[in-house]
C-alpha positions in Angstrom: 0.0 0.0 0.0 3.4 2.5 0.6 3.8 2.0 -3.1 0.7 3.4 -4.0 1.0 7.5 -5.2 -0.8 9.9 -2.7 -2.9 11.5 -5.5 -4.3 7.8 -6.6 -5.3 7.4 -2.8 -6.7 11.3 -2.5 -8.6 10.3 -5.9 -10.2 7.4 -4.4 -11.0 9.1 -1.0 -12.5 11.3 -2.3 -15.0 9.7 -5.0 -16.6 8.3 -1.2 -19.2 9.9 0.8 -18.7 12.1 4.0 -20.3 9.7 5.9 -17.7 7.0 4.2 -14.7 9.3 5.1 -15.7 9.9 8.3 -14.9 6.3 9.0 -11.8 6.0 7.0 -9.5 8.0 9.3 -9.8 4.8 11.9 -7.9 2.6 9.1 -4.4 4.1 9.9 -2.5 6.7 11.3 -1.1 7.7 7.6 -5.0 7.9 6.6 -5.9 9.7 9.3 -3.3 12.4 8.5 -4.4 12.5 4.8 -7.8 12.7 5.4 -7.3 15.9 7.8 -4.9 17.8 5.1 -7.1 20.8 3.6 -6.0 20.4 -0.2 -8.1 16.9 0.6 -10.6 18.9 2.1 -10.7 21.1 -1.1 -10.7 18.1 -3.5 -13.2 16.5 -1.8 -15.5 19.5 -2.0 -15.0 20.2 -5.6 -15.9 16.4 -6.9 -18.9 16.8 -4.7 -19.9 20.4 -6.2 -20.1 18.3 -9.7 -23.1 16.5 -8.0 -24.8 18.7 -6.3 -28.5 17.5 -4.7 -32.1 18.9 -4.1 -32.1 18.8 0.1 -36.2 18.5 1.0 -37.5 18.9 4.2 -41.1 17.5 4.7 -42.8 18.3 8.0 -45.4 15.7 9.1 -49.2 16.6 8.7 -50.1 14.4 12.4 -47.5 16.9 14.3 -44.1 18.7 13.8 -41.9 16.5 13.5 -39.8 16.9 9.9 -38.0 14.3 8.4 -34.8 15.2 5.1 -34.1 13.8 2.3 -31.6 13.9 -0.8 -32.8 13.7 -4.8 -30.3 14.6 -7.6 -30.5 17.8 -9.5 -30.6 17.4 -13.1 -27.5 18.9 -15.0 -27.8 18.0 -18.4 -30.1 21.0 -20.2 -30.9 17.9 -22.9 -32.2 15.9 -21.0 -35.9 14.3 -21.0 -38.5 17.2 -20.3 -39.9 14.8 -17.5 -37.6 13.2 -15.4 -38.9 10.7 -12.3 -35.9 10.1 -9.2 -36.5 8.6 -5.7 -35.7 10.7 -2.7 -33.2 9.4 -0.4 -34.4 9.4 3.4 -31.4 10.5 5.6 -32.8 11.7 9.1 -35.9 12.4 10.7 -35.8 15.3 13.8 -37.7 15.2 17.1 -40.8 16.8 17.5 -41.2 20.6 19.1 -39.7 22.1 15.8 -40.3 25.4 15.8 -41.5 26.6 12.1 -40.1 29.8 12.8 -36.7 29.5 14.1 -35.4 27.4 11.1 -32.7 28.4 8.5 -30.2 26.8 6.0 -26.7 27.6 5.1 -23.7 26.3 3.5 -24.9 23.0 4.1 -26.5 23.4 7.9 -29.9 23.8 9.1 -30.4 25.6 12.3 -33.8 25.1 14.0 -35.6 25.4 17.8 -36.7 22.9 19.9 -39.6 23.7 22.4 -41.8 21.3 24.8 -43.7 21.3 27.6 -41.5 20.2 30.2 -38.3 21.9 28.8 -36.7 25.0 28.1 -36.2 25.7 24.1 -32.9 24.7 22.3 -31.4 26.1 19.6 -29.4 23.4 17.6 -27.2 23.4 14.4 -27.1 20.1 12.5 -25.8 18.5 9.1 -28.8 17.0 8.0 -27.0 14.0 6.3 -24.4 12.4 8.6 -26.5 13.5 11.9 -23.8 15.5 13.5 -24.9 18.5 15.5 -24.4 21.4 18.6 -26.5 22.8 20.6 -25.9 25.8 20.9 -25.7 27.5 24.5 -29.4 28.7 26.4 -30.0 32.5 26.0 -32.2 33.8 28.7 -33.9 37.3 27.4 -35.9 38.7 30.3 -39.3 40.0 28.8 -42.9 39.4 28.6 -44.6 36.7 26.1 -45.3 39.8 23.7 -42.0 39.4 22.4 -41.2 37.3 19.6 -37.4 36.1 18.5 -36.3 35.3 14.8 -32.9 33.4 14.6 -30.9 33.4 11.1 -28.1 30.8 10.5 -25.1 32.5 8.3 -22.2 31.9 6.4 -18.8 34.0 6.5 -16.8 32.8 3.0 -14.0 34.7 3.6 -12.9 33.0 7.3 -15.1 30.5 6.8 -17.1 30.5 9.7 -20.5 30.1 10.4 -22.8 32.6 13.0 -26.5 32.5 14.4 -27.9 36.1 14.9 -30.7 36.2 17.4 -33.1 39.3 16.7 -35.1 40.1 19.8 -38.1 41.3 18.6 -41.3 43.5 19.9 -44.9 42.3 17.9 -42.1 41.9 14.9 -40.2 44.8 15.6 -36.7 45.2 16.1 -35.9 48.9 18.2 -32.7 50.3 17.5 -32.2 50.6 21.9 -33.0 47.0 22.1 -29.7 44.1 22.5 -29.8 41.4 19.9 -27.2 39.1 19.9 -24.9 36.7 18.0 -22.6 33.7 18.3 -19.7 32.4 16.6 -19.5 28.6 15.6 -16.3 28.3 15.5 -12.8 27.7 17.7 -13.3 28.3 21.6 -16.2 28.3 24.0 -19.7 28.9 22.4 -20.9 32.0 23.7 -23.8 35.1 22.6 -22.8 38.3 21.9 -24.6 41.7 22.0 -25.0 43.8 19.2 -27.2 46.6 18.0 -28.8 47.3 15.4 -29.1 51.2 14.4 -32.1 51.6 13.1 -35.6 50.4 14.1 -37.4 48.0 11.2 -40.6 45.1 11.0 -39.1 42.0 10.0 -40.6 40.3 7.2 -40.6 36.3 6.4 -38.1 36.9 3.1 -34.3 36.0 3.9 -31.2 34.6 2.2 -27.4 34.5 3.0 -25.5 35.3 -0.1 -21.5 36.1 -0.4 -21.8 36.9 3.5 -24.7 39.1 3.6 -27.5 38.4 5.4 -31.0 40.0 3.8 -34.0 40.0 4.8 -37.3 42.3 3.9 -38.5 44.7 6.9 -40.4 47.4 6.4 -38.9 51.2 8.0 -40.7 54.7 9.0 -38.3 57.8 8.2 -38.8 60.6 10.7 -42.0 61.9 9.1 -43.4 58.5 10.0 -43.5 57.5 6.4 -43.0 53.6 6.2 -41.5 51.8 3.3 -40.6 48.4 2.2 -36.6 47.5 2.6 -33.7 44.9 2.8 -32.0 45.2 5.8 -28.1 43.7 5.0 -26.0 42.4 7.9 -22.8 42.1 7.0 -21.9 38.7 8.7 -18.1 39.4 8.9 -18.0 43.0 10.6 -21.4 42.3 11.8 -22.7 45.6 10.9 -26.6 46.2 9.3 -27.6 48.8 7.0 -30.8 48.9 4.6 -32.0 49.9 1.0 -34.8 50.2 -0.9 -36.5 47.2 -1.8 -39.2 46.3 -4.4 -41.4 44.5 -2.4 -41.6 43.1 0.9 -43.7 40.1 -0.1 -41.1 38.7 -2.7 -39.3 35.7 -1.6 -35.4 36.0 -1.8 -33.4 34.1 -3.9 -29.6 34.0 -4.9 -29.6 35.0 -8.9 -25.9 33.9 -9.5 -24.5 35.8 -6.5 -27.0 38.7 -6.8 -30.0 39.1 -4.6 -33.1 38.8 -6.5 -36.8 39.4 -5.3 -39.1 36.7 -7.1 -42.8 36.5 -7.0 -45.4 33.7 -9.3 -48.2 35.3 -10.7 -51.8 34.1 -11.5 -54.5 36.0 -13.0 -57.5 36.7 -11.2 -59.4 33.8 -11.7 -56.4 31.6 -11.1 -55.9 30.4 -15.2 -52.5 29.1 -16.5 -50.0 29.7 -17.2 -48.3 31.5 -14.2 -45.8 34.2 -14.2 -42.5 33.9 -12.8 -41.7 38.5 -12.4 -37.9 38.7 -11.0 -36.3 42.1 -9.7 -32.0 41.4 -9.8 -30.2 43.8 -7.7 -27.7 45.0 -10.0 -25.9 47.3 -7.4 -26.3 47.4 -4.0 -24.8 50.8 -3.3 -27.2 52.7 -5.4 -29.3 50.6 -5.2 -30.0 49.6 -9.2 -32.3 47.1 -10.2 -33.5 45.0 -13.1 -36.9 43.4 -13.9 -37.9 40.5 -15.9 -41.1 38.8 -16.6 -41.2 35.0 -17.8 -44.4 32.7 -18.6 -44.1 29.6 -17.0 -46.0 26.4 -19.3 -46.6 24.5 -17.1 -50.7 22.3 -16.6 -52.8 23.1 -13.5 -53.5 19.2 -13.8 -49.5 18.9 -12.8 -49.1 22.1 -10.9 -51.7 23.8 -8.5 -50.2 26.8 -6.9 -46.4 27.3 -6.9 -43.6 28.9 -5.0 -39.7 29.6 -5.5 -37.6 27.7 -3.9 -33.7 28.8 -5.1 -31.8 29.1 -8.3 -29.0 26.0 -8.7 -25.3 26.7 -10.0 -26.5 26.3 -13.8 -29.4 28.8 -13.8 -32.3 26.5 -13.2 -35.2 28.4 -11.1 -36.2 25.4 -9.2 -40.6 25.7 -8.1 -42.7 23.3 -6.3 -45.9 23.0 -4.7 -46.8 24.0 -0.7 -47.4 20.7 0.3 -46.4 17.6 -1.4 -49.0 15.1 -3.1 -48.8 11.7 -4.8 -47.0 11.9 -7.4 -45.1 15.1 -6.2 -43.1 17.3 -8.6 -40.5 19.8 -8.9 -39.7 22.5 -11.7 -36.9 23.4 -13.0 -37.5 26.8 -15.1 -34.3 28.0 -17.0 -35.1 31.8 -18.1 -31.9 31.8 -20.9 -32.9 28.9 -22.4 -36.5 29.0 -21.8 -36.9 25.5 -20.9 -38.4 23.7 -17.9 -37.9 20.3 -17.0 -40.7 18.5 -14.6 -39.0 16.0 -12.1 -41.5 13.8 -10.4 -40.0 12.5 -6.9 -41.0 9.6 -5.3 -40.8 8.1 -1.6 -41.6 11.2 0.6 -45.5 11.2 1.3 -48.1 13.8 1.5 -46.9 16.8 3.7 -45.6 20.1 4.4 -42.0 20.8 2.2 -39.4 23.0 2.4 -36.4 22.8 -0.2 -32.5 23.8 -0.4 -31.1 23.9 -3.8 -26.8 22.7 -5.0 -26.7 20.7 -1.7 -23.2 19.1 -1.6 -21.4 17.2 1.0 -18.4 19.4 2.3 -15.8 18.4 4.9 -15.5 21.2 6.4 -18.7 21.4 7.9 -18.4 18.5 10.2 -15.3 19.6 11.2 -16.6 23.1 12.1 -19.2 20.7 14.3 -16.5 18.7 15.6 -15.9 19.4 19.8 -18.9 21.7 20.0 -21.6 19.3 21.4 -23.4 19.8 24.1 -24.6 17.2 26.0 -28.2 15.8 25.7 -30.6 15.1 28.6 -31.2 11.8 29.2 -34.0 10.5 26.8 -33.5 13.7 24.7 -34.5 12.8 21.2 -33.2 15.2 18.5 -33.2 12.8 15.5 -35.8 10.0 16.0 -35.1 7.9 13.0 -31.8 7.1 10.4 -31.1 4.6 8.2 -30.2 1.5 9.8 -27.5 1.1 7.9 -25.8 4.3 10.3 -27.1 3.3 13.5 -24.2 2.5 15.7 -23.0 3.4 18.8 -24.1 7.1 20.6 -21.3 9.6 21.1 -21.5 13.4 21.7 -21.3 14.3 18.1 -23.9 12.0 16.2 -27.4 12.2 16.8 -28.4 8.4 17.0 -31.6 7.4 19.6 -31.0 6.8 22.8 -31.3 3.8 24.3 -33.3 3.1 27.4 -31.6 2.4 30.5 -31.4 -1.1 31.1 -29.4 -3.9 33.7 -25.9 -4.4 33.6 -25.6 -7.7 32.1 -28.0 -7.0 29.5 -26.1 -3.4 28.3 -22.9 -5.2 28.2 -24.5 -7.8 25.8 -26.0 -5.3 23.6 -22.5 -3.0 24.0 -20.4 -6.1 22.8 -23.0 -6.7 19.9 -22.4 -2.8 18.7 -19.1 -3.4 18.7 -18.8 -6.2 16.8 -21.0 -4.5 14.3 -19.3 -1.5 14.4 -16.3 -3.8 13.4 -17.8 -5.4 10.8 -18.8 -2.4 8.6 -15.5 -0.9 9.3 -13.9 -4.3 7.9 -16.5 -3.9 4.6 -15.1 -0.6 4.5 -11.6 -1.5 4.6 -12.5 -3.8 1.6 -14.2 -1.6 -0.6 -11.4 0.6 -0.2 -8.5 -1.7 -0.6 -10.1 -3.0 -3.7 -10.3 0.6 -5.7 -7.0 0.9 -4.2 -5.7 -2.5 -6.4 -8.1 -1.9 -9.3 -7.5 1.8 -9.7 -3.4 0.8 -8.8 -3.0 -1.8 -11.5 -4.7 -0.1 -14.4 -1.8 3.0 -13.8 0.9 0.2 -14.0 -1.0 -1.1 -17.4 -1.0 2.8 -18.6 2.8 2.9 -18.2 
């Protein structure tokens, strides 16, 4: 295995998925060290940008718990105009999920969990391999009248990830009022005050883009005249200023880098086909913007009514319904080339949805997870249900179900079982790998 080049081994490595690599380190020492290096890192992430995925999160009708799946996006622009995939179940979260507190970025959701007989937690998890933090409990001292929105966030430039808290009056945020933030990243997990300078109504619209935070609020100048804006928060310096906004009931969407309000609209009596009207902030500082109006043909028999839920890496406007139905379907609308593809996606049920678009596995983000979990409560479910095929042993990082308490004898059983399946997949791993080790290593001896 010495013989083998390093690049043949990163190659291989990282054609695997992050929940494969996250076992491989326990091989060896020398993979361990390979695996940690940050050119791997950076490979690893650009192979899995060349497959990027649809994430879906479907919230049970019978309560609130919400289960995530995977689907592949289509890349090929030639491909069939109706496409059918099978989502790919991953995890399934606890109930108490607030539908409020509940954001995506680079990768991570951030949500709340509330119940009766607990105090809510904030928690920051990768939806595929189950790893999480929660993050510490913030105590703001004020009646129920107040309400709190929380935003996950993405830095690009230190690559760090932050949760800003907005502590909110009736959906109001006054400019003498603390909010605060926290920093995933090296060190103790701690909140932060900050201030924001100006006082603003928080709309539902929000997006993370380049490391800006916007959101739509709505702002009265010192006549009292109110108008619709984007409030940006610079996630790096942490600073907020607004501009002038289109409309505060647009939803946001990243228009290859550039903030873009989107809206579909139906004629009164509700005949197709839709329109799909876009404002593209050309330039934030002046603010300049630019409008476009498509006509989306697509059958009310396939689509009732429609929302936007992201634009992918290759310009695909990607639309589905509000709550999923049998057979369920998702659009992808491409405005330069005027084409829309209809995917129909089986396996997930009849629910509530929420959708991330260009989903890809990135090292990184587990290790920004790594050393930052809190410990649960005893019986503290976060993630209910995961594949079997990744149940193994608890530890403070992985969100597997706990186990109810049980005698000695009996845990020590079931503990030696665990380990001897943990074993066993780590032996089938060892396999798989040694083999496209000796297939990938004798067809470069053939080449030469």
């Amino acid at each position: 295995m010495n013989s083998i080049p390093n690049y043949l081994i990163y190659e291989i490595l990282s054609r695997l998925s992050a929940k494969s690599v996250a076992r491989c380190p326990c091989v060896s020492k020398e993979w361990r060290s390979i695996l940690a290096r940050q050119d791997f890192t950076e490979l690893f992430l650009t192979r899995s940008k060349a497959r990027p995925r649809l994430l879906i999160g479907v919230r049970q009708q019978d309560g609130d718990q919400c289960s995530f799946y995977t689907t592949p996006q289509p890349q090929d622009p030639y491909e069939k105009p109706s496409l059918v995939v099978t989502a790919d179940f991953h995890i399934k979260l606890s109930k108490g999920i607030s539908q409020y507190n509940c954001s995506y970025a680079s990768g991570l959701i951030y949500y709340s969990i509330r119940s009766k007989d607990e105090d809510e937690k904030r928690v920051i998890c990768n939806p595929l391999t189950g790893q999480y933090v929660i993050l510490p409990e913030l105590r703001v001292g004020h009646s129920y009248s107040y309400t709190m929105f929380s935003y996950l966030m993405f830095d690009p430039i230190d690559k760090e990830f932050k949760v800003l808290f907005m502590n909110l009056n009736r959906y109001t945020a006054y400019n003498y009022v603390d909010h605060y933030i926290l920093t995933l990243g090296s060190g103790k997990l701690r909140w932060r005050k900050i201030q924001c300078p100006f006082t603003h109504e928080l709309f539902e619209g929000r997006i993370c883009i380049n490391g800006v935070l916007y959101y739509s609020a709505e702002h009265s100048d010192s006549d009292g005249r109110r108008s619709c804006v984007l409030v940006c928060f610079d996630v790096r310096s942490e600073k907020f200023k607004f501009i002038g906004a289109r409309n505060c009931h647009y939803q946001l969407i990243n228009y290859k880098g550039k903030l873009c309000e989107i809206n579909v609209e139906y004629a009164y009596d509700g005949r197709f086909p839709p329109k799909l009207s876009m404002w593209v902030l050309e330039d934030v500082e002046k603010p300049e913007w630019s409008k476009y109006v498509y006509s989306l043909d697509v059958e009310s028999k396939v689509a009732s009514y429609l929302y936007v839920s992201g634009m992918t890496a290759t310009g695909d406007i990607v639309l589905l319904m509000d709550n999923t139905s049998n057979p369920f379907y998702v659009f992808y609308f491409n405005p330069e080339r005027k084409t829309l593809q209809i995917v129909e996606i089986l396996g997930i049920g009849s629910n509530r949805v929420c959708t991330f678009v260009d989903y890809v596995e990135d090292l990184s983000v587990n290790v920004a997870l790594q050393n930052k979990s809190s410990p649960l409560q005893e019986r503290r479910n976060i993630v209910t249900e995961k594949l079997k095929t990744q149940q193994r042993r608890h530890t403070s990082h992985d969100l597997c179900k706990f186990a109810p308490s049980v005698k000695n004898k009996q845990h020590n059983k079931y503990e030696s079982l665990a380990n001897m399946l943990y074993r066993s997949a780590g032996l089938a791993i060892l396999f798989f790998v040694l083999f496209g080790f000796f297939f990938v290593f004798f067809s470069y001896i053939i080449r030469l």
